[in-house]
N, C-alpha and C positions, 0 to 999 in steps of 0.2 A: 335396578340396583343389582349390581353383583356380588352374591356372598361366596363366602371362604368358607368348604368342610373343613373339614381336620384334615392335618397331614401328616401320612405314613410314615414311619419311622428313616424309610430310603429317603423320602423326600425331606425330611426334616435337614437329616447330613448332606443332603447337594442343596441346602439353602444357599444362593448366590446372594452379593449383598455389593452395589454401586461403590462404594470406596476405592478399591482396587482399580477401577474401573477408569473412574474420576482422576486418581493420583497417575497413570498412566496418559489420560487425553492432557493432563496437566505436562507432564513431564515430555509426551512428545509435543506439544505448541513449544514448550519453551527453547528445544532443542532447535526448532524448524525456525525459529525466531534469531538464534546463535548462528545456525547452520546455512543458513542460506544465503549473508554477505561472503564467504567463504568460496560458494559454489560456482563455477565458470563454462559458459556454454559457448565453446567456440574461442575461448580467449577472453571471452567479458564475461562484467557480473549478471548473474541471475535475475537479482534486486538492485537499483543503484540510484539515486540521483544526484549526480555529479555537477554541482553549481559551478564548476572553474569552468565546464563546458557548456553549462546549460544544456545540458542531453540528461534523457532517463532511459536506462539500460533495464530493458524487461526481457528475460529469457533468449537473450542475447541479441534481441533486436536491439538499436540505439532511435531513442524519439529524438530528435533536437525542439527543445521548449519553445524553438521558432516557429516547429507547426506546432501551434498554439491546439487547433482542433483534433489533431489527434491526442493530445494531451489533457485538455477538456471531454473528452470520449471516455479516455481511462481512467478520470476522476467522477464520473457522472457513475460507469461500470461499477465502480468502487459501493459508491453510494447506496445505488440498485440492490449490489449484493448485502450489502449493510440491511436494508430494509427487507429484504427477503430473509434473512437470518432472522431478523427481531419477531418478523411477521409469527413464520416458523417456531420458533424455538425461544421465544421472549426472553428471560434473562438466565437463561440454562449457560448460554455464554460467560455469564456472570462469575457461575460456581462452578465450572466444568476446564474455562479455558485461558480467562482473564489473566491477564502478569498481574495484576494487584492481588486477586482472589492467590495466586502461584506465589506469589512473597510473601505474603506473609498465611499462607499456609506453613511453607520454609521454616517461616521465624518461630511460629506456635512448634511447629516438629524439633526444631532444633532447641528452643528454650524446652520442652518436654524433656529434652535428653540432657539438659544441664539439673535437672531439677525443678525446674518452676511448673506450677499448677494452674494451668491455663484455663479461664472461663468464661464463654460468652467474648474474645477477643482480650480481654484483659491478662496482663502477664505482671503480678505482682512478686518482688523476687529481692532476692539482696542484693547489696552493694558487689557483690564479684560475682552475680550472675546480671545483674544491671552492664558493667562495665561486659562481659563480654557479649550480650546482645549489642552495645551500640556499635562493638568491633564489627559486629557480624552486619548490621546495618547499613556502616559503610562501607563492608567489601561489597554489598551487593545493589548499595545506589552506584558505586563506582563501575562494575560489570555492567548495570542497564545503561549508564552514561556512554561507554565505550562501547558496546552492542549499536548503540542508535547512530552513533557516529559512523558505525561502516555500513551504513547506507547512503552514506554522502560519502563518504573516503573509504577506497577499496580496503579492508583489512590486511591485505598485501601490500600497500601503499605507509596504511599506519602505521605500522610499526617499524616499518624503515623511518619514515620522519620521527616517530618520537622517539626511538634509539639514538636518533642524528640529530635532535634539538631543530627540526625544523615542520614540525606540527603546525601547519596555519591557525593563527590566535583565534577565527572562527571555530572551528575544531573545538579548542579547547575552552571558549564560551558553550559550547552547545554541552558538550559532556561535563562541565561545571554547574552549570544551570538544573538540568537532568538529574545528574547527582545530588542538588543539594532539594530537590522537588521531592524525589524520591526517599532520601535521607527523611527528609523532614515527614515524610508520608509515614515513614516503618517505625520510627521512634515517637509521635504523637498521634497519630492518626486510626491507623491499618484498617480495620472493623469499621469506626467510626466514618469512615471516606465514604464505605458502603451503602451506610444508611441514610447519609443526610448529605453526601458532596457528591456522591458520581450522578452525574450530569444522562448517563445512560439508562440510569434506573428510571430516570422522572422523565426522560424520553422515549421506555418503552412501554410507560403507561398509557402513553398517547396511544401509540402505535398498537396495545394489542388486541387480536380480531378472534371470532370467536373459535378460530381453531386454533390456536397459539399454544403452543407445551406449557402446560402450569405443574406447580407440584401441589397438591392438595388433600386437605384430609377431609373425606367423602362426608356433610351433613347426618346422610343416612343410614352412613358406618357410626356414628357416633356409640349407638348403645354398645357395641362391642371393646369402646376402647375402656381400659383399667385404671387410668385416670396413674400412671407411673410416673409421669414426668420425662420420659426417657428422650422424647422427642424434641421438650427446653433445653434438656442439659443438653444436647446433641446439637442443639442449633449455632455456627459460629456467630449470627448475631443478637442469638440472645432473646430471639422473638417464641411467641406460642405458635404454630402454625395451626390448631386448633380453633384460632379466632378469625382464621376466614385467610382472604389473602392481604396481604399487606408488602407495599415496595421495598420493604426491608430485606425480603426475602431475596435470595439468591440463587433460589434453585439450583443447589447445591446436593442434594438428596442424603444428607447426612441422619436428618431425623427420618426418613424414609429407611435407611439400615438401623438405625435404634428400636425403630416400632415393628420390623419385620425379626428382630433378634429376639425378643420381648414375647409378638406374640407368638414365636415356633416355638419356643417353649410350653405355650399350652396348644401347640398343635393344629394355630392358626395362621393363617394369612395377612399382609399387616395390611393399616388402616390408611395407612399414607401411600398416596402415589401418582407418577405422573401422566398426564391424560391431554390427550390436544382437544382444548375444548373444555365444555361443560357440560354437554351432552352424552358424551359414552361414544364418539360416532366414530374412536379412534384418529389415525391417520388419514381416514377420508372424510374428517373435517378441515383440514386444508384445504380442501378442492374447494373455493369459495372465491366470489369474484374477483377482489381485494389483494388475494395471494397471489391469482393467475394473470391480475393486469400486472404487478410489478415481476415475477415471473418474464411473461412476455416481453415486457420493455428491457429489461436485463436481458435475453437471449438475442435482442434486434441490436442494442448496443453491442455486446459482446461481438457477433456475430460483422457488425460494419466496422467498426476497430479492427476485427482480425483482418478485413478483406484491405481495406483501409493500408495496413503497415505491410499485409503483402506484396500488396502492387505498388508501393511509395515508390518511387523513383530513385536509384543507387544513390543520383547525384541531384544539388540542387542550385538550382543558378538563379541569380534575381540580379537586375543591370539597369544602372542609374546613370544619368547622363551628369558629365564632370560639373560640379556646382563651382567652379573655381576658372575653368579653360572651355570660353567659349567659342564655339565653329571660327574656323580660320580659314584664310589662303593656304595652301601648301603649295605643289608646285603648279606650273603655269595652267587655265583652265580647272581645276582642280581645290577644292577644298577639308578641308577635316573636319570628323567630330570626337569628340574625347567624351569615352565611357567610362564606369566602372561597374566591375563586374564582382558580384559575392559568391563564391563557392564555396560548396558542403559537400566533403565525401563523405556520404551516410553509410558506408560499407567499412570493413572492420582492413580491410586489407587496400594498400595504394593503388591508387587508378592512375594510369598515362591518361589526358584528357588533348584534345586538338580544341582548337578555338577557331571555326567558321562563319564569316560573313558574306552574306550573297544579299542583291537585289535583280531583282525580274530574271530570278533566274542564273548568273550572272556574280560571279564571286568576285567581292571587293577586297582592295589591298587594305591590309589589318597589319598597325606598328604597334608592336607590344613587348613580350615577352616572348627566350624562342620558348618555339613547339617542339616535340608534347610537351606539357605540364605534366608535371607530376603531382599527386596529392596525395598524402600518408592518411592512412586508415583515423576515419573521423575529423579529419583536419578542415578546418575554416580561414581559405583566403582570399583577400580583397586584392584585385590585380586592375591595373589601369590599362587602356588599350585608345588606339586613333582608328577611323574609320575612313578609309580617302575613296572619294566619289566626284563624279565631274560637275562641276557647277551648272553647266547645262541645263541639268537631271534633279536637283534641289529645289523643294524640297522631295526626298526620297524614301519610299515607306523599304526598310531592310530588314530580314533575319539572319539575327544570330544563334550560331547551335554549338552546343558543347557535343562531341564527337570521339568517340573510340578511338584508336589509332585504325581499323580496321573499317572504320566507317559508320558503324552502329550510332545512331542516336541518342544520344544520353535526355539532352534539356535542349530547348529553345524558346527565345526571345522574339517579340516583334519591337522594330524602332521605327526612327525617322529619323532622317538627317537633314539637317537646316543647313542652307546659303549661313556665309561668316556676315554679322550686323554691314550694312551698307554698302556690302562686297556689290561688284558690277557682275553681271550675269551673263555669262559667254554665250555667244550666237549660237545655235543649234548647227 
């Protein structure tokens, strides 16, 4: 057990106290939350996922949702790191960095300053300070509504269409929906969400291991505390942290500055505080199997994700054989096959592309479209093509390659080409 001397008069005055602390990690998550559909690397969003394309824009790479698995990689990453935080830092997230814990902080700071006497989450007040908190509620279910929205719509994008009345009615379900979630959250709920609805609290009960950041007030400090109170009134939900730990709590370290104010006054150290573990062992109770396997599995994902989107291919080609025009005559000896071809330029900038067919070696005559193609940064087009091969030689195993103008190999196909149904087969 560790005890607290007295402290000297210098250290009394450089008492540091979490608040400060807390309202600033608060205020930058919320900024970085604002801030980052805005920001552009290279031309694209930072954050994005853009449904009209089905592509997710990360850090100015573009995934297209069509590779499914790398898109399942950066959901699986996601995950990982989720569990690694909880593992870590249990629900410090909670009271530190949460936009629920961040509004209605907001709203208790902002009703303080109309006048209401805020306690335990409750904000009892009158009719014109009622009416302007619900103002205040809906400007800021309206702000998270349109925040979430430009992660699916560039905020460069948005405000052109809803200036011009042409806001896809998606859009404006998502930031309605949002809004009225939100809305209904600040005006009945706030506090209350905490205790008995958020779904994270009662999931990191599962999850916590014995090195997890708790906040707690030491059994064996108990004879020291003064029995003040200071640490209920201090709590925003209202609980004793005194009674052990309970999932109400939000590790929010509020009664931890109540109980440290309280005791520098008589020259002590406070009674409340946060510890990974329940041992004393520090930070190097982390190091525990548990931490290290999902640790591990998080840095292997991480780590084939990044390799994964670097080497992805500029361009992507996938080639189906026409379901409508099947193998024909063409001219004498000679037959055709009818393709189609899907292309994705995964690059932000237009590619010239060539369209090559060879067999044994041996490049076959291709009726299509002319060459080069050109394809605008991220663009997806379906192009139809003929394949003419001598009947002789059918059926015929063929590649086809998507090609630079300079030669460079972008993609390639392997096919077949089939004889036309009951065609006669020309003497060799």
């Amino acid at each position: 057990m560790t005890h607290y001397s007295a402290l000297s008069t210098e250290h009394f005055k450089k008492l540091k106290f979490l608040g400060p602390w807390r309202t600033a990690c608060q205020w930058l998550s919320t900024l970085l939350v604002i801030i980052v559909p805005f920001v552009r690397i290279g031309g694209d969003s930072l954050l994005r996922l853009d449904f009209t394309t089905l592509t997710l824009h990360v850090a100015g790479t573009v995934l297209p949702i069509e590779a499914l698995w790398l898109f399942l990689l950066f959901c699986l990453a996601m995950i990982l790191l989720f569990l690694l935080v909880t593992l870590a830092f249990g629900r410090a997230w909670c009271g530190w960095a949460c936009p629920q814990t961040t509004l209605v902080d907001l709203v208790e700071w902002c009703a303080r300053k109309i006048g209401v006497k805020v306690s335990a989450g409750k904000l009892p007040a009158s009719t014109r300070q009622r009416l302007l908190l619900q103002l205040l509620y809906l400007f800021l279910a309206l702000l998270v509504g349109t925040n979430l929205v430009w992660y699916f719509v560039s905020p460069y994008v948005f405000f052109a269409q809803l200036t011009g009345g042409t806001l896809h009615w998606a859009a404006w379900v998502l930031l309605g929906f949002t809004a009225a979630v939100v809305y209904t959250d600040l005006a009945l709920l706030r506090r209350l969400f905490c205790k008995e609805f958020c779904p994270y609290g009662r999931f990191q009960t599962v999850l916590v291991d014995p090195g997890t950041l708790t906040l707690r007030y030491h059994p064996d400090e108990a004879p020291r505390c003064i029995r003040c109170g200071a640490c209920v009134r201090a709590c925003p939900t209202g609980i004793d942290i005194r009674n052990g730990y309970q999932i109400e709590c939000i590790n929010c370290g509020r009664c931890l500055d109540a109980c440290r104010e309280v005791m520098a006054r008589r020259r002590q150290g406070g009674i409340i505080r946060y510890t990974f573990g329940l041992e004393g062992r520090g930070v190097r109770a982390l190091l525990n199997p548990r931490t290290a396997l999902v640790a591990a599995a998080l840095l292997a994902v991480a780590g084939i994700l990044a390799v994964a989107a670097g080497e992805r291919a500029p361009l992507a080609l996938k080639v189906a054989r026409n379901a409508t025009l099947m193998p024909r005559p063409a001219d004498t000896g000679q037959a055709i096959n009818f393709f189609t071809l899907h292309l994705v330029n995964r690059e932000r900038l237009p590619q010239p592309v060539l369209i090559v067919a060879t067999a044994d070696g041996f490049p076959l005559e291709l009726r299509g479209p002319a060459q080069p193609i050109i394809l605008e940064g991220n663009e997806k087009r379906r192009i139809d093509i003929g394949l003419v091969a001598s009947l002789g030689k059918l059926p015929l195993p063929a590649t086809l390659e998507l090609q630079t103008t300079d030669g460079h190999l972008l993609a390639s196909e392997q096919l077949l080409l089939l004889a036309p149904p009951a065609a006669p087969t020309a003497p060799d």
